[in-house]
N, C-alpha and C positions, 0 to 999 in steps of 0.2 A: 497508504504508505508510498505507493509509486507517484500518486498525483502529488504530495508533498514533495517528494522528494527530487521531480520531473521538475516543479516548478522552481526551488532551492535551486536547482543546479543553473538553470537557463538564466535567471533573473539576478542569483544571488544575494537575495534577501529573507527577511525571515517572512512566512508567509502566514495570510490570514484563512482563521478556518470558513471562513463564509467561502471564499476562494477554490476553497475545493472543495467546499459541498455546492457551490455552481457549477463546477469542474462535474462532479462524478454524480451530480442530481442525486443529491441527499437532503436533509435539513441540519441545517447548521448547528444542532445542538445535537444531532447525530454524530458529527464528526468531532462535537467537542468531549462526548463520550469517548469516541476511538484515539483522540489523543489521549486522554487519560489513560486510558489500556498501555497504549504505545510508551506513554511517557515511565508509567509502572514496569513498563520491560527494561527500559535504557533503550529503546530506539526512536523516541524521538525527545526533542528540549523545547523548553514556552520560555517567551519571556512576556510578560505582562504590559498593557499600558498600549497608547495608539501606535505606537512605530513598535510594537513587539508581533509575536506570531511565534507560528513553531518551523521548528528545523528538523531533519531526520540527525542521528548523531552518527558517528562514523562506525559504531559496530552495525546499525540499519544499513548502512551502505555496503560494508562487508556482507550480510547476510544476503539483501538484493544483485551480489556479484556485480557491479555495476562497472568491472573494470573489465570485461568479459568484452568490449568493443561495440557494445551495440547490435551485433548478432542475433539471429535468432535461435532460441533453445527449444530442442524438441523435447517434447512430453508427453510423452505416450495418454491417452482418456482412455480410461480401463469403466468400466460399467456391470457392476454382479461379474466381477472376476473376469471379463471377457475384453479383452482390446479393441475397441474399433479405430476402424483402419476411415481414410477418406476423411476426417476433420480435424480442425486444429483452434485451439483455444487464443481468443485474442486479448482476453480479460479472464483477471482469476480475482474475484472478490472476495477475501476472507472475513467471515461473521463473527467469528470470534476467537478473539488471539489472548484472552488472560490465561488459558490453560491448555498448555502445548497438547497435552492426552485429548482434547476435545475440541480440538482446529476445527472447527466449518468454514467448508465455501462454497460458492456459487461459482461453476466456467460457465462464460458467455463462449457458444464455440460457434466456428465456421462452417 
């Protein structure tokens, strides 16, 4: 969602999913699965055909707070209920977003 949505913003067009699965080194029928999820929620829109692609919609931008300036937001990494202190996450990959009760993700931390 943030590589879609990084790219939308900067470019202002609709973007292709080959595009961010070179972006985020996935396979490109990987992220055409995760639009589908995405698009299932109302957070992102396809248009079809060689000038189409997808877009994040503005309730995705709402949720990413993307008006928040650019900032960075702290986030505690809790682990077996314990805080560790000393790193900071620079990437949160979520695996699965069709059923908010059963969000996975992956932090790449520092």
């Amino acid at each position: 969602m943030t590589a879609l949505t990084n790219i939308h913003r900067r470019e202002g067009r609709m973007v292709k999913g080959r595009e961010i699965a070179e972006l985020i080194d996935r396979n490109p029928g990987t992220i055409r699965n995760q639009m589908q999820s995405l698009k299932a929620l109302g957070l992102a829109e396809a248009v079809p055909g060689p000038r189409g692609g997808y877009k994040a919609t503005a309730e995705a931008n709402q949720i990413l707070d993307l008006d928040h300036g650019g900032e960075e937001v702290a986030v505690p990494v809790v682990r077996n209920d314990v805080t560790v202190g000393g790193v900071s996450a620079s990437e949160i990959a979520f695996n699965k977003v069709m059923c908010s009760q059963q969000c996975g993700s992956v932090p790449k931390l520092l």
